[in-house]
N, C-alpha and C positions, 0 to 999 in steps of 0.2 A: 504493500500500500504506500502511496506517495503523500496522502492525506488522513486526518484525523479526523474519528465519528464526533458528529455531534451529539447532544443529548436530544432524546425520544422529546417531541415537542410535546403536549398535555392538552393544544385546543381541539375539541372535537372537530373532525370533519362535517364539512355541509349536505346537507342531506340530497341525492343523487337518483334520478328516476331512470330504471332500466327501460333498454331500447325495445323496440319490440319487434320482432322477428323478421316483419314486412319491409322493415325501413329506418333512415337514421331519423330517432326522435330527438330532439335537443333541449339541453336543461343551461341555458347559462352559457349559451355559445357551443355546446358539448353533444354530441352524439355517438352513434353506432353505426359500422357499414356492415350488415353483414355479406357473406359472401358462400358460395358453393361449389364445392369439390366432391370428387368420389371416394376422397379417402378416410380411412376408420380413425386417423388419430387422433387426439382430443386437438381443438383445436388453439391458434395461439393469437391473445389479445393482446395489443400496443396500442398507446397513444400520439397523436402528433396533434403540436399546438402551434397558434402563431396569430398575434393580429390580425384580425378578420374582418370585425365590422366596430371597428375603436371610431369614437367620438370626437377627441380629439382634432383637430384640426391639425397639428404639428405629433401626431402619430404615425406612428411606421405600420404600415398596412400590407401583410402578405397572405392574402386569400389562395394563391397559388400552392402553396407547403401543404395544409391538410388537402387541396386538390389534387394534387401528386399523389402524396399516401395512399389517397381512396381508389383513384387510378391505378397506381403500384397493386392495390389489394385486388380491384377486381380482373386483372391480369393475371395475376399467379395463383388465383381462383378458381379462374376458368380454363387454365392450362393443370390441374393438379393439386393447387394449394402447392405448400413447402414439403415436399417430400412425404404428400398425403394430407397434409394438415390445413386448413382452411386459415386463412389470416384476418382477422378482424382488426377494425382500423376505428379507435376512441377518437374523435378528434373534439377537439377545446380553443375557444376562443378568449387568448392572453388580454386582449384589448390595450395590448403595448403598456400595461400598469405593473405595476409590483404585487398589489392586491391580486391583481389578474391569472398572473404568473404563477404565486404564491398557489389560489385555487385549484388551478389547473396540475399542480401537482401535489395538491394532497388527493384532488378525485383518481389519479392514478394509481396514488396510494390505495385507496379506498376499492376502484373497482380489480385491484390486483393486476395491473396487468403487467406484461414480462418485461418490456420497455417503453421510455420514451425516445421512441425515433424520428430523427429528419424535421427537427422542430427551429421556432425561431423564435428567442424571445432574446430581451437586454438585459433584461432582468433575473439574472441566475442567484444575486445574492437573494432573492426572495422565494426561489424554485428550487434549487439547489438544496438548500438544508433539508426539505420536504422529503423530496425524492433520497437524501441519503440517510434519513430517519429509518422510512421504508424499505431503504435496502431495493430500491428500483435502480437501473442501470439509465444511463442519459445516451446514448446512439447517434451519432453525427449530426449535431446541435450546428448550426449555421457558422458559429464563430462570433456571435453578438454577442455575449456576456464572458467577464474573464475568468469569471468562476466554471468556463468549460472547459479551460487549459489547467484548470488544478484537483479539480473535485476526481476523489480516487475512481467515483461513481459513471465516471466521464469517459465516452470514448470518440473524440474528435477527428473527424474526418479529413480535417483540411487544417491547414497550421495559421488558421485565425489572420486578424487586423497584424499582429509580430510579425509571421513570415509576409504578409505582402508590403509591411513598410521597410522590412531586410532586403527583400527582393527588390523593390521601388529603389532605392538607392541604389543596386548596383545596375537598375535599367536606366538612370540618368547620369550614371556616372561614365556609361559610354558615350554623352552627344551632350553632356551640359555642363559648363564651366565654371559654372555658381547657380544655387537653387535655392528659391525662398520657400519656406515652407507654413503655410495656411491651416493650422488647428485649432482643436476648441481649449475656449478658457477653462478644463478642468482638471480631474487628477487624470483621466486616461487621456486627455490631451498633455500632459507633463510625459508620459513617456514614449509620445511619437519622436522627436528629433533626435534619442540617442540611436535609435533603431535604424532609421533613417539615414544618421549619420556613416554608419558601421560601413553599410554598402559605400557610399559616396569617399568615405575614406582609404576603403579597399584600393577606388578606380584611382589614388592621387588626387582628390579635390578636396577645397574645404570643406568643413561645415557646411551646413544651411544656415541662413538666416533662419530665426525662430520669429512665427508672428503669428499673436493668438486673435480670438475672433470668438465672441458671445454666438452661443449655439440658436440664439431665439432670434437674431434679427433680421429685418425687411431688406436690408442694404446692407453691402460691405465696402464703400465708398472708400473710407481712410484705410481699409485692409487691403484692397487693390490698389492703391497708390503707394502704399506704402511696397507691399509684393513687387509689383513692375520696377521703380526705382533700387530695389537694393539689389533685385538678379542681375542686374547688369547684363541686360541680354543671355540671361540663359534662360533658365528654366524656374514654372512658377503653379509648384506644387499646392493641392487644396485637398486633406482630408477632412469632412465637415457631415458626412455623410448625407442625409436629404438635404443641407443646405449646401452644400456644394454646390448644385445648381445656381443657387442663387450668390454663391461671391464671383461665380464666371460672367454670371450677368452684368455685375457691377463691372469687371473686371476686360469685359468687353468692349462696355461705351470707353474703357479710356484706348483699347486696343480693337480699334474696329473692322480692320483687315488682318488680323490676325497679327501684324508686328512681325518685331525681330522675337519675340520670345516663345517658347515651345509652353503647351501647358499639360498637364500630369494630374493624377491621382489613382486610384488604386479600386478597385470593385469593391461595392457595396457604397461607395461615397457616386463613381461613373457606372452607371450599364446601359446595356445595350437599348433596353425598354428607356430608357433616358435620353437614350443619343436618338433614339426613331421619335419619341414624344418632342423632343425638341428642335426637328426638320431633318434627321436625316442624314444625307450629304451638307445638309447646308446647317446642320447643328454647329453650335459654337465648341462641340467637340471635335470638330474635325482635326485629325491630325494631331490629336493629344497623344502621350505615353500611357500608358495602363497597365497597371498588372494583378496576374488575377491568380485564381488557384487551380483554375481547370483549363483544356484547351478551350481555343475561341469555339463559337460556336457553331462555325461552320464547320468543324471537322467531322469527319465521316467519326468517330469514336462516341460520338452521340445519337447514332439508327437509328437503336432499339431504342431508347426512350422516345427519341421521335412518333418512331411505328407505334409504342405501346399509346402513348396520348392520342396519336391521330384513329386509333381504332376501339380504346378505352375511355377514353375521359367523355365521349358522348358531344361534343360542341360545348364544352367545357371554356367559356376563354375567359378565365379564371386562373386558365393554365398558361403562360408564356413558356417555351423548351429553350429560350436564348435568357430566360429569369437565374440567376449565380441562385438566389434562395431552392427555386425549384429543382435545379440539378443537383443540388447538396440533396436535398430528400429523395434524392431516386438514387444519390450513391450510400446513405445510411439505409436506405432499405434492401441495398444491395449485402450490407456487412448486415444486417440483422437478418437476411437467407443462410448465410453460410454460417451464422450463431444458431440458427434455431437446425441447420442440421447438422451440427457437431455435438447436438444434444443428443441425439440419436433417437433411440426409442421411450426416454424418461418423458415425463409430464414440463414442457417447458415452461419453467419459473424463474423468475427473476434470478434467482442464484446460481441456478445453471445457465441461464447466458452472461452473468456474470462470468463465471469460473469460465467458460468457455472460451471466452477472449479474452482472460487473464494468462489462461495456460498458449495462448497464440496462434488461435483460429485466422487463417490468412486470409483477405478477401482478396478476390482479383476480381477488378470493377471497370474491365475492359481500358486501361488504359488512359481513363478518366482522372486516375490516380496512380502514382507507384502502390506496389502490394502493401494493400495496410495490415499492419499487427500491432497488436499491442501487449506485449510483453514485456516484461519489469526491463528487460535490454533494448527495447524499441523505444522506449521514452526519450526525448531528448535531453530530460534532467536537468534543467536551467531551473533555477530558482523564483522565476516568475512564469512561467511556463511551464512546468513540470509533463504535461500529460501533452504535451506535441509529438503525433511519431509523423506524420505526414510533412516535410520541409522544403517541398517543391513546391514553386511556383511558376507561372506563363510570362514572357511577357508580349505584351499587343501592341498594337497601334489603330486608332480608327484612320480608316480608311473607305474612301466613299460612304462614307455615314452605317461602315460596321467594324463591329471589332474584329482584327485580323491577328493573326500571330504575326507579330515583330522579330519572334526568333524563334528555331522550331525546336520541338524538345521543350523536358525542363529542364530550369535551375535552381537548384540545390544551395538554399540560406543556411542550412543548421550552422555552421561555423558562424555566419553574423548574430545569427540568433543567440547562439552559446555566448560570444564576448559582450552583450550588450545586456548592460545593466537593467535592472528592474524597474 
């Protein structure tokens, strides 16, 4: 174990109405899919959650993550189930809250199920204790909360916000001479620049400039002016996540031909549903740096998801196949196929897919990913990271208004990752 239990929490769970047979009933954003197979094994329940139908205005919203899942489910239902076994798909709406977060994993608790897989929430320090009360496993979590890179209960997919601002540095430190960098005023905005750094150090360049930027506002006027002027024509980084959009806006009236300066950031702050939402070719991302954690999305290593949505999810467009959230959950449900059949013929329980991919169940996820395992050797064991075994990253470029690979293959951060402080 890389982490420490917390103690058994004491508030009752909320009280939780079963689905019913027909169809997914919902209590709280919460339902059931069921699904049909021909085989006799008892069958296996997960949950997946994620912002759905959150109120907030400045909420992060991913209806696509439990669409996948149900998708995922009625595919390997109607081919078989897991090796006989029919998969049922819980899904939960976080509402991008903590309270939300917090619910949605104690009803997992409550309705037992084996994992939470291919989910998306920010909010881990309020999920996290819940599920490891429970003794529930967490299965290739987006990479939104940092409590998915430490929690023993964690088995992460992709090596998070670390490996892509490791990897971002060493994509700009092959074409940029100086780079200002655009994060938020908090504590996980405090440890983007040394990460950052590590790569851009590697290539022989300075530092970045460090320029922080309130995560609520309408305008980044002084933040753009400030960015443009200190890159000195290089390069002019913005992790802001959904308001990234908005400091390139700001950052465009002062560079309205696009300038001497290249501009960058990293998936989940840029994608692809952003670059089409905002013209395309003719988005103000064109020709940006990007780097991501899966190939682009036009690579043929993405088929079968494709096939499976275009003939499962029903006219589903809830679902994007170019969404980073949406292909994270069809690669955690990829590692939660090969967990539920190394259980073999036991009753799958959370413990046994634990122990499962403790003891180093290997997935191979077509290439999507190097082979994940997670075994006490596969950790990458950095002190703020502890539970990263995945340390490759892509990097892109848009080009004609899609993301393209910039370089082919991946690139391998653990070493930035390893020297760069917490």
């Amino acid at each position: 174990m890389t982490g420490r239990r917390r103690p058994l929490l004491t508030r009752p769970f909320p009280g939780v109405i079963s689905a019913t047979a027909a169809g997914a009933v919902l209590l709280s954003g919460c339902g059931v899919l069921p699904g049909t197979t021909g085989g006799s094994r008892e069958p296996v329940t997960v949950m997946t959650w994620a912002p759905d139908r959150a109120e907030n205005i400045n909420a992060v919203k991913e209806a696509g993550v439990p669409a996948m899942a149900q998708t995922y489910a009625r595919w390997v239902n109607d081919t078989g189930g897991i090796d006989g076994r029919e998969l049922r798909v819980v899904v939960c709406d976080e509402g991008d809250t903590a309270i939300g977060a917090e619910r949605c994993a104690r009803e997992a608790v409550e309705k037992k199920v084996a994992a939470v897989v291919g989910s998306y929430s920010r909010h881990g320090q309020s999920f996290m204790p819940a599920l490891e009360a429970g003794g529930v496993p967490y299965i290739g979590g987006y990479g939104a909360s940092p409590e998915e890179f430490s929690s023993y209960l964690s088995y992460p997919v992709n090596g998070g916000q670390p490996a892509l601002l490791a990897g971002h540095g060493r994509q700009l430190g092959r074409s940029c001479e100086r780079v200002s960098l655009v994060r938020p005023d908090s504590i996980g905005g405090d440890g983007m620049p040394p990460l950052l750094n590590n790569g851009l150090l590697a290539a022989g360049l300075p530092a970045s400039t460090d320029i922080v930027a309130p995560l609520d506002a309408t305008s980044y006027d002084g933040q753009a002016t400030q960015a443009l002027r200190r890159s000195g024509g290089g390069c002019v980084t913005a992790v802001l996540g959904a308001r990234t959009e908005t400091f390139f806006d700001s950052f465009r009236r002062l560079e309205p031909d696009g300038g001497r300066v290249r501009i960058s950031s990293v998936l989940g702050s840029v994608s692809q549903p952003l670059i089409n939402r905002t013209g395309g070719r003719n988005s103000p991302f064109e020709g940006a740096y990007v780097t991501g954690w899966y190939p682009d999305a036009k690579s043929p290593r993405w088929k079968q998801m494709r096939d499976v949505v275009a003939e499962y999810a029903f006219g589903d467009n809830r679902i994007d196949p170019d969404d980073t959230a949406v292909q994270t959950t069809w690669i955690a449900y990829t590692a939660l196929r090969a967990a539920v059949r190394a259980v073999g013929d036991e009753d799958v329980t959370p413990g046994r897919i634990t122990a499962a991919l403790n003891r180093g169940v290997e997935v191979d996820t077509g290439g999507l990913t190097p082979t994940l395992r997670w075994r006490f050797g596969d950790l990458v064991g950095t002190s703020g990271y502890p539970r990263i075994v995945n340390t490759k990253v892509t990097f892109q470029v848009v080009r004609d208004g899609r993301l393209t690979a910039q370089r082919k293959g991946f690139v391998d951060v653990q070493e930035t990752l390893t020297d760069a402080p917490r």
